[in-house]
Structures are given as C-alpha cells and as structure tokens.
N, CA, C and O atoms as a Tinker XYZ file with bonds, in Angstrom:
   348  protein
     1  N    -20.458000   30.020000   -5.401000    73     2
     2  CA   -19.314000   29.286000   -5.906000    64     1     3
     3  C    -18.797000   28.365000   -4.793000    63     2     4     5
     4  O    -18.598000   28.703000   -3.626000    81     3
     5  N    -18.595000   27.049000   -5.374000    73     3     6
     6  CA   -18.275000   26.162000   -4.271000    64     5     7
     7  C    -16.658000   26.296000   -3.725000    63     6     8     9
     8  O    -15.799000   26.838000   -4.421000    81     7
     9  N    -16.381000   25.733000   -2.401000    73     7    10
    10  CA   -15.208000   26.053000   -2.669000    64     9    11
    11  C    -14.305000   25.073000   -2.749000    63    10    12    13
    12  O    -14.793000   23.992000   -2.418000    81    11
    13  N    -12.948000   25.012000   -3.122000    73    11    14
    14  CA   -12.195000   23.935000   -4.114000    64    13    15
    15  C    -11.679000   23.298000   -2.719000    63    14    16    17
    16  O    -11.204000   23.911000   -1.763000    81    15
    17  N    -11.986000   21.346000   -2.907000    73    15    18
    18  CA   -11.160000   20.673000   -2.551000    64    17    19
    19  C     -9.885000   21.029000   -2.002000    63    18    20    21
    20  O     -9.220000   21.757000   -2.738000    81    19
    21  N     -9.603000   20.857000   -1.408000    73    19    22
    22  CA    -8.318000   20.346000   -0.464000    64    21    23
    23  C     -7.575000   19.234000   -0.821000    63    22    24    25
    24  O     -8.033000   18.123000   -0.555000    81    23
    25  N     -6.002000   19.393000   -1.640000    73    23    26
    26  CA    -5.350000   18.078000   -1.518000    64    25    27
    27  C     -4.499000   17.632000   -0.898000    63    26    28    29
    28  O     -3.498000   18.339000   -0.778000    81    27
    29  N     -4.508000   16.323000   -0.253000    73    27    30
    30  CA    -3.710000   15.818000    0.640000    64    29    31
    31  C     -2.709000   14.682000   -0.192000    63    30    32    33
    32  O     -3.046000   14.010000   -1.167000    81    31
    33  N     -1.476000   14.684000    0.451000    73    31    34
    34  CA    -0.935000   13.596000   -0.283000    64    33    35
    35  C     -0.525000   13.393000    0.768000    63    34    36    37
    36  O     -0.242000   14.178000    1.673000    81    35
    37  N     -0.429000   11.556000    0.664000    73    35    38
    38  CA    -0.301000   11.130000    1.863000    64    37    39
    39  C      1.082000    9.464000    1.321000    63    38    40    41
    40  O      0.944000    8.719000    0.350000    81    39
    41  N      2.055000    9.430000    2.221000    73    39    42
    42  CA     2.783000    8.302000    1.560000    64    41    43
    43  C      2.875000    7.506000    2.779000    63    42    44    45
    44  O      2.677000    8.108000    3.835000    81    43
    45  N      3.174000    6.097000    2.826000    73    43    46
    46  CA     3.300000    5.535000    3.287000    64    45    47
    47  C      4.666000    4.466000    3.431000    63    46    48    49
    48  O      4.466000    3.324000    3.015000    81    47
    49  N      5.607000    4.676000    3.818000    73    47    50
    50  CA     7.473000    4.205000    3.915000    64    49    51
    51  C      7.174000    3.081000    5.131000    63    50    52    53
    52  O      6.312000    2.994000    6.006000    81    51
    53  N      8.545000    2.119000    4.659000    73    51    54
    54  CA     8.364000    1.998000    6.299000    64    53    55
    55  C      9.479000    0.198000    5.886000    63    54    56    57
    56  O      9.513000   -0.163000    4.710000    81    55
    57  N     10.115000   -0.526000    6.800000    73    55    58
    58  CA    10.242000   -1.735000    6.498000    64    57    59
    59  C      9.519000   -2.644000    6.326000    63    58    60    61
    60  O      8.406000   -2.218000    6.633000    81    59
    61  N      9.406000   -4.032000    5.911000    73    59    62
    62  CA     8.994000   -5.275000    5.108000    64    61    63
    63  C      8.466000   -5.447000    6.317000    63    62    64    65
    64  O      9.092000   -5.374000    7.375000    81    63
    65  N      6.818000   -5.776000    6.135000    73    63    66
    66  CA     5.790000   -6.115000    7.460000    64    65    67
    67  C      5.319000   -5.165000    8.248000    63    66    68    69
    68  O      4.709000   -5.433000    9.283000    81    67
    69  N      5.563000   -3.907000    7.826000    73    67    70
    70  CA     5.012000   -3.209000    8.936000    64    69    71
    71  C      4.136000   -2.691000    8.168000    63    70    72    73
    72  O      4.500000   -1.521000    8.047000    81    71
    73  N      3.038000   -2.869000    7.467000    73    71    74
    74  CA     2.040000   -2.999000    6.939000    64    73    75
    75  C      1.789000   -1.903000    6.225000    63    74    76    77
    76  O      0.754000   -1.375000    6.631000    81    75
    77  N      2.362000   -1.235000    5.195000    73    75    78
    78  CA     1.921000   -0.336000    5.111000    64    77    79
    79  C      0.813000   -0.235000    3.418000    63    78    80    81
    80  O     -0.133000    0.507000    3.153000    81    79
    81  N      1.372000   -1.139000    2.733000    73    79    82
    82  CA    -0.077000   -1.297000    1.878000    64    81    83
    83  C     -1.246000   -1.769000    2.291000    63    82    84    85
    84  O     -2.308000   -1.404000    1.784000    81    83
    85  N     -1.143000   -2.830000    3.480000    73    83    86
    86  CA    -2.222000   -3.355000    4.324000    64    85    87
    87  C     -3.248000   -1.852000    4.524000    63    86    88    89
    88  O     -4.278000   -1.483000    3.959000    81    87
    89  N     -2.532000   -1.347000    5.428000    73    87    90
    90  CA    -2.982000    0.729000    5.800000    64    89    91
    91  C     -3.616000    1.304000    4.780000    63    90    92    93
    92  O     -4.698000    1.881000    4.891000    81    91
    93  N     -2.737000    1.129000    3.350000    73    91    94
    94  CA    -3.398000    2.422000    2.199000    64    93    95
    95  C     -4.583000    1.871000    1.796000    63    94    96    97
    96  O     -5.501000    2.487000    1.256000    81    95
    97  N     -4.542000    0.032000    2.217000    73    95    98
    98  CA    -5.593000   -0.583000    1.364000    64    97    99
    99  C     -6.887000   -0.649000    1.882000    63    98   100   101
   100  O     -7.964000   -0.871000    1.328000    81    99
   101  N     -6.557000   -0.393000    3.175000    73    99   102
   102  CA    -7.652000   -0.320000    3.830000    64   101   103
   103  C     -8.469000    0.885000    3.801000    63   102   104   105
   104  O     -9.658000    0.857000    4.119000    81   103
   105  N     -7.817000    2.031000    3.400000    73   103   106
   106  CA    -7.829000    3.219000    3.574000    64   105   107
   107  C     -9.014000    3.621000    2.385000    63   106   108   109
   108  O     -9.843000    4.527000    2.477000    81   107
   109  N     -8.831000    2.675000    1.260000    73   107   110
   110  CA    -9.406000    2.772000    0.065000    64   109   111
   111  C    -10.378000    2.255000    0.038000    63   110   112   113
   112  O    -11.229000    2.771000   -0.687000    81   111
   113  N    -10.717000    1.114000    0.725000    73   111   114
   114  CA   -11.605000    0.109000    0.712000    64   113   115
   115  C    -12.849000    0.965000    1.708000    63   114   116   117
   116  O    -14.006000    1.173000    1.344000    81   115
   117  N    -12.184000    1.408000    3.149000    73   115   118
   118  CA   -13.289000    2.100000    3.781000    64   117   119
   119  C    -13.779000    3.257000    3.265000    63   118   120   121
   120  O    -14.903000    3.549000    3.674000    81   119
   121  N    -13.218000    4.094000    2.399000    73   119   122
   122  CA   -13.779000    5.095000    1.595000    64   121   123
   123  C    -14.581000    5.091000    0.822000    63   122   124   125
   124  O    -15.420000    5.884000    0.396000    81   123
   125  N    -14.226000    3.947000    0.610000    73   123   126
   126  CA   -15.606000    3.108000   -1.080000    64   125   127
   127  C    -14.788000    3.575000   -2.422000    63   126   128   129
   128  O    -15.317000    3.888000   -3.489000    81   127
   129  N    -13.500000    3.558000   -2.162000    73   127   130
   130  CA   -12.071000    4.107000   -3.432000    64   129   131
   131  C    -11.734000    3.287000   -4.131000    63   130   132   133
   132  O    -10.950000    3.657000   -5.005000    81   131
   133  N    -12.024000    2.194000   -4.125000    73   131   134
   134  CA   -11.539000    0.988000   -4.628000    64   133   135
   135  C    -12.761000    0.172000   -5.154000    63   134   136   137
   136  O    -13.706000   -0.246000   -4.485000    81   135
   137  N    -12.499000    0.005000   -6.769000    73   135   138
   138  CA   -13.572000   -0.595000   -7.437000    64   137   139
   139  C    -13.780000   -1.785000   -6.881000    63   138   140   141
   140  O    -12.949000   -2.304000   -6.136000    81   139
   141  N    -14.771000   -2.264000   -7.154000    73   139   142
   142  CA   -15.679000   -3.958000   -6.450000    64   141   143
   143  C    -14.416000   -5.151000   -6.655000    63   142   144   145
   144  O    -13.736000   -5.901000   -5.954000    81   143
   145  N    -14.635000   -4.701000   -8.440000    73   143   146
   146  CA   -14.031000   -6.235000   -8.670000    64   145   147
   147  C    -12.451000   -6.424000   -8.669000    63   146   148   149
   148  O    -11.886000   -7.444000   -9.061000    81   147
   149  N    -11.669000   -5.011000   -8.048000    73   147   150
   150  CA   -10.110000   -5.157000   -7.539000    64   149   151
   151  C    -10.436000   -5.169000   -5.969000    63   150   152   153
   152  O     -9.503000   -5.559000   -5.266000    81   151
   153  N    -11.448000   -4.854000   -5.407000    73   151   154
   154  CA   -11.990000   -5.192000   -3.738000    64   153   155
   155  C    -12.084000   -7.122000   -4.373000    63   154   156   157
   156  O    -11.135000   -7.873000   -4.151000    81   155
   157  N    -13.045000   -7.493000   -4.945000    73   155   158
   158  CA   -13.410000   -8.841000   -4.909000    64   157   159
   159  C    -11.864000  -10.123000   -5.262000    63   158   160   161
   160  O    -11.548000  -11.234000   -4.836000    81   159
   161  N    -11.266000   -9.092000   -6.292000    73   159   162
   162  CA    -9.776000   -9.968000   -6.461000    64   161   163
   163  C     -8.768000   -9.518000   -5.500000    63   162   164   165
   164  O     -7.636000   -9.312000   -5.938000    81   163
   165  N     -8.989000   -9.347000   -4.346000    73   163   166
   166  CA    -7.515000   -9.164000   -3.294000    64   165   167
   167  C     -8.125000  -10.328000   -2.018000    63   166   168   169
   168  O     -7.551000  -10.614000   -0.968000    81   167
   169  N     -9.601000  -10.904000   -2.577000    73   167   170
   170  CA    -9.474000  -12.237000   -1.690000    64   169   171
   171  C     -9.195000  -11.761000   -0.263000    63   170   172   173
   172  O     -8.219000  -12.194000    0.350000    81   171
   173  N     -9.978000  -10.943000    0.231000    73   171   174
   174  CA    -9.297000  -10.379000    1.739000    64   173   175
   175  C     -8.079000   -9.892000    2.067000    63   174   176   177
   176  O     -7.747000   -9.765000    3.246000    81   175
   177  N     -7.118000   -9.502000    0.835000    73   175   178
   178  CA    -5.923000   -9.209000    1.502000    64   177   179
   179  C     -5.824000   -7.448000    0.715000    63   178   180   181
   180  O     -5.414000   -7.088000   -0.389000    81   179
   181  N     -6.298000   -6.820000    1.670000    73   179   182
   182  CA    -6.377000   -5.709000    0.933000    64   181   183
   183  C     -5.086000   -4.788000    0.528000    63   182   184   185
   184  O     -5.191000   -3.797000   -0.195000    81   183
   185  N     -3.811000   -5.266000    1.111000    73   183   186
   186  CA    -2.806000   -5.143000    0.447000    64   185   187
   187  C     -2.175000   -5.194000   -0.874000    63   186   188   189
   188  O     -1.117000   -4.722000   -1.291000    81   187
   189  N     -3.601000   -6.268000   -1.722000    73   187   190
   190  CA    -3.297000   -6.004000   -2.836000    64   189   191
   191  C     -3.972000   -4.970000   -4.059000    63   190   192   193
   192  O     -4.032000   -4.900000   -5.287000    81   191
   193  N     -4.340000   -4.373000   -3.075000    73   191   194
   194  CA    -5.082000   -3.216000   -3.911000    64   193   195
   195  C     -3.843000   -1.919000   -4.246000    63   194   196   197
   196  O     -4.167000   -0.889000   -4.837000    81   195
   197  N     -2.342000   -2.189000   -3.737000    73   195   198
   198  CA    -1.038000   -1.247000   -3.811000    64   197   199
   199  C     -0.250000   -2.839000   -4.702000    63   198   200   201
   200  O     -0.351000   -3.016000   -5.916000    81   199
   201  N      0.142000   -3.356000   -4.194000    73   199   202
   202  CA     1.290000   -4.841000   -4.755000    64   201   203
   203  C      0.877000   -5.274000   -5.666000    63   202   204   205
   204  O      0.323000   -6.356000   -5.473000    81   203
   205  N      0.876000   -4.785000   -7.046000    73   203   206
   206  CA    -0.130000   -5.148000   -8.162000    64   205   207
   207  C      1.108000   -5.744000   -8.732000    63   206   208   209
   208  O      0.738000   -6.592000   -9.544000    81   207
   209  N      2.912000   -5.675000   -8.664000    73   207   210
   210  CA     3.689000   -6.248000   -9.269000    64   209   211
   211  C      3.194000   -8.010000   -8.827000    63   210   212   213
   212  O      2.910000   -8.405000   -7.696000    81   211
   213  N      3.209000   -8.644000   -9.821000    73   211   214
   214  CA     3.658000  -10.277000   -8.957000    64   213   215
   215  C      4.751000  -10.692000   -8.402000    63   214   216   217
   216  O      4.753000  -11.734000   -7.745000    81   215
   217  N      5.402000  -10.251000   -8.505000    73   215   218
   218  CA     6.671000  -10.390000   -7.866000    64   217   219
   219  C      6.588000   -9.617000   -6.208000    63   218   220   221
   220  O      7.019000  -10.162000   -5.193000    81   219
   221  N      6.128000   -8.659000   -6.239000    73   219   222
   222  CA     5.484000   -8.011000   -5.010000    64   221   223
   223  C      4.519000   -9.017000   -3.759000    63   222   224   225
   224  O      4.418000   -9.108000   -2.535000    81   223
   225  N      3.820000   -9.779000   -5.283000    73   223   226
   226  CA     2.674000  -10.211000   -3.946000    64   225   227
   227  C      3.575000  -11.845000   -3.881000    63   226   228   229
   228  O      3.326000  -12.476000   -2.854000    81   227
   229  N      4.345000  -12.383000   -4.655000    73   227   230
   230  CA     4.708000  -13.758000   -4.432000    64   229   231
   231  C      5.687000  -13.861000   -3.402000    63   230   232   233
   232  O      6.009000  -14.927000   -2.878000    81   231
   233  N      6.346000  -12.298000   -3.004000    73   231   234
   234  CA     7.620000  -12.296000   -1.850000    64   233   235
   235  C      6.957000  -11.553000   -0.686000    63   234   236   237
   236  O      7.341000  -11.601000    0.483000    81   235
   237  N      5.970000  -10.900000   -1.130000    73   235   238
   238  CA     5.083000  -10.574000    0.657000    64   237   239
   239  C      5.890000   -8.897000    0.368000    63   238   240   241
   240  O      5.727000   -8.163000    1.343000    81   239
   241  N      6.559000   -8.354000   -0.595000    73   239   242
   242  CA     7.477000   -7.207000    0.119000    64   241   243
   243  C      6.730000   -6.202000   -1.641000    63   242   244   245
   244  O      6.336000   -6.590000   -2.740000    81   243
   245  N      6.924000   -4.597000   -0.842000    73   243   246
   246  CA     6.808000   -3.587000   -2.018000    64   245   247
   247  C      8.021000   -3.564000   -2.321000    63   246   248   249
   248  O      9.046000   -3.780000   -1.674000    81   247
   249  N      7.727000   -3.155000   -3.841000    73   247   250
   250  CA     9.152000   -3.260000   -4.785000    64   249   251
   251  C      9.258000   -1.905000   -5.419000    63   250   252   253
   252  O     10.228000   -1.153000   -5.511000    81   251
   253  N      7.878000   -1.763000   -5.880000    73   251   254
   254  CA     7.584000   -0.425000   -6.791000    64   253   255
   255  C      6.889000    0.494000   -5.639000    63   254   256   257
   256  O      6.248000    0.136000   -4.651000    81   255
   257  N      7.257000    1.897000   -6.132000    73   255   258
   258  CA     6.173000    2.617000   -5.507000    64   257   259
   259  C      4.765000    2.552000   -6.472000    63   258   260   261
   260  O      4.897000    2.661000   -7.691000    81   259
   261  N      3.189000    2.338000   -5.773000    73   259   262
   262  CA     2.300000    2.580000   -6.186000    64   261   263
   263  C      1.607000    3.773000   -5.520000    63   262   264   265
   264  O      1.582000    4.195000   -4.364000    81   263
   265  N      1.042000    4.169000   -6.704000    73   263   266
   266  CA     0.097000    5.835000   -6.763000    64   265   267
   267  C     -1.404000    5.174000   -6.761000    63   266   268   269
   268  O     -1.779000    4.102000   -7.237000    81   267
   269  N     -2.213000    6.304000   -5.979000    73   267   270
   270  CA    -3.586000    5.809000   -5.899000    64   269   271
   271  C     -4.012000    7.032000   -6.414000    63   270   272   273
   272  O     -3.067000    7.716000   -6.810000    81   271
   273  N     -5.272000    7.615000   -6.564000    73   271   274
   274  CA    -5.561000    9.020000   -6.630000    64   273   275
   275  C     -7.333000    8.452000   -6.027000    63   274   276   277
   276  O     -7.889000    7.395000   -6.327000    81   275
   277  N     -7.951000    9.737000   -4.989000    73   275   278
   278  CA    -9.089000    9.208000   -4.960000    64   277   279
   279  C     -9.336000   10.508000   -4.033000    63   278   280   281
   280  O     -8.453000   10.900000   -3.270000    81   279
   281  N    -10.775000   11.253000   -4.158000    73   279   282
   282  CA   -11.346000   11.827000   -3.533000    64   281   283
   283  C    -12.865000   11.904000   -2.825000    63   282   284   285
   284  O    -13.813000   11.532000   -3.518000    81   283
   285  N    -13.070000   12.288000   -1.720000    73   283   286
   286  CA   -14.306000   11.911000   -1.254000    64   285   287
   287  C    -15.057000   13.116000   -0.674000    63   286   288   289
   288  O    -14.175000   13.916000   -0.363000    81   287
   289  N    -16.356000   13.679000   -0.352000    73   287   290
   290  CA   -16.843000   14.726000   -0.443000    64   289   291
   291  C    -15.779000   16.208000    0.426000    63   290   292   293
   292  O    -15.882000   17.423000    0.260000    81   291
   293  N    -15.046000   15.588000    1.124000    73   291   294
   294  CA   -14.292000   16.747000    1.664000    64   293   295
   295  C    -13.186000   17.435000    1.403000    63   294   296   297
   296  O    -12.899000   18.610000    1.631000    81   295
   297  N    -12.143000   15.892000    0.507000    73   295   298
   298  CA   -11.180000   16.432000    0.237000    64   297   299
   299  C    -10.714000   15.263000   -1.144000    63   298   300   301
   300  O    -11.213000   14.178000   -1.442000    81   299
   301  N     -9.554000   16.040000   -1.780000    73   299   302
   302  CA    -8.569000   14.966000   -3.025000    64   301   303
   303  C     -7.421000   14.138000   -2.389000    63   302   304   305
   304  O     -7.142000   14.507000   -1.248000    81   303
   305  N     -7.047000   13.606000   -2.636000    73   303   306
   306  CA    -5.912000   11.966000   -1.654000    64   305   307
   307  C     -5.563000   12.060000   -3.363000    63   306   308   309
   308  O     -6.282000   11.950000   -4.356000    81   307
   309  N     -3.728000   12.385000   -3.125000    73   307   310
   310  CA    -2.932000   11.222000   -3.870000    64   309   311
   311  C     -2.421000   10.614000   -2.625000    63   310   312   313
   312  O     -2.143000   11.193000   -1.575000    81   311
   313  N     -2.344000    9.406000   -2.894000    73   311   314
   314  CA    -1.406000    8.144000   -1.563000    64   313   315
   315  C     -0.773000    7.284000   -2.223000    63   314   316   317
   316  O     -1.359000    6.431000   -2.889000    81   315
   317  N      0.574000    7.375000   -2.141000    73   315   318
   318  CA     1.810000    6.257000   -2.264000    64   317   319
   319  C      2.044000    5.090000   -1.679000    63   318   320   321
   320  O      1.872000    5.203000   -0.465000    81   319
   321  N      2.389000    3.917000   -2.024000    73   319   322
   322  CA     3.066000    2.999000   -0.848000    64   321   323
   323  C      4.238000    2.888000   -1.729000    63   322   324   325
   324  O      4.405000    2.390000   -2.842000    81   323
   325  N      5.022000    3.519000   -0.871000    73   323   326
   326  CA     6.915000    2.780000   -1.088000    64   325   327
   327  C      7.528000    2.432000   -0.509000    63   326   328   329
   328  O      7.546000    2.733000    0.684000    81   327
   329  N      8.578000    1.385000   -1.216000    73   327   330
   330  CA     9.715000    0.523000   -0.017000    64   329   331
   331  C     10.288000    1.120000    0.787000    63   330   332   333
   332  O     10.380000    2.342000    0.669000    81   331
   333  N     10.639000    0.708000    1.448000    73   331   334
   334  CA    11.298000    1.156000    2.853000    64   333   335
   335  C     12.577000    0.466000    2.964000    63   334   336   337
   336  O     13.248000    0.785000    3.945000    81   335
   337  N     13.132000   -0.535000    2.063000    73   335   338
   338  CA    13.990000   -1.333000    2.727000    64   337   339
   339  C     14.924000   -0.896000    1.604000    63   338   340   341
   340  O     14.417000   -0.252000    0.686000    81   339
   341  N     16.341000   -1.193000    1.563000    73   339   342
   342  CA    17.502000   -0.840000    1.021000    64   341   343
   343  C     17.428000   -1.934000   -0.415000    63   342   344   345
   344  O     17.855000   -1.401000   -1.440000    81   343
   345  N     17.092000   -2.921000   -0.520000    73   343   346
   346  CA    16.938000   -3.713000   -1.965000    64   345   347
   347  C     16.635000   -2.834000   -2.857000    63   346   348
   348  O     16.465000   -3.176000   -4.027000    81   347
C-alpha cells in the first residue's frame, strides 16, 4: 500500500510589487502545473497564471485571492496569492 501524499498549503501575502504572483507563477510553471496554452497566454509574465481578474492585470496589483491546486510525485500544493495591501 502506497503511502498518502502529503499536503502543503502554501499562501503568498505581501504589498503591491513584491512579487508574489510572479513567485506562485513561477512555482507552477517549473513544476510543469500549469497547462501550455495558460503558460503560452501570460506572454512571459508568469504572474498571470494567479491575476486572471482584468482589472488585476491592467493595474499591475492582486485584487482577488487566487487558488491553484497542483501535485507532483512527492507531495499535494493548494497555493494562494492574496492582497496584501489595505484597498
């Protein structure tokens, strides 16, 4: 019997610029967590693989919290990115 995954949840807070969907997005992308063609539509900015509001990506800032879910042979990842700033 195999034995069960490990889940981690992991969030990411913080103020406007200090990158923290940049972090989750990357996080997804080096895992191979993130389908091709939402890798191929963030155009290098892998921040937008969390800032899916438009309003998010037209002001540069998180508004909503976004949920990811993704696991890889060792362990399960839920990961958040939420605002940090008082707006």
């Amino acid at each position: 019997m195999a034995a069960e995954k490990k889940l981690l949840r992991i969030v990411a807070c913080g103020s406007v610029d200090d990158g923290k969907s940049s972090l989750l997005g990357r996080l997804l992308a080096e895992t191979g967590s993130a389908p091709d063609d939402e890798l191929a539509a963030c155009e290098g900015d892998l921040s937008r693989l969390f800032d899916g509001l438009e309003a998010e990506r037209e002001q540069g800032i998180t508004i909503d919290v976004a949920y990811r879910y993704f696991e890889t042979a060792a362990a399960k990842f839920i990961v958040a990115d939420a605002p940090g700033h008082e707006q």
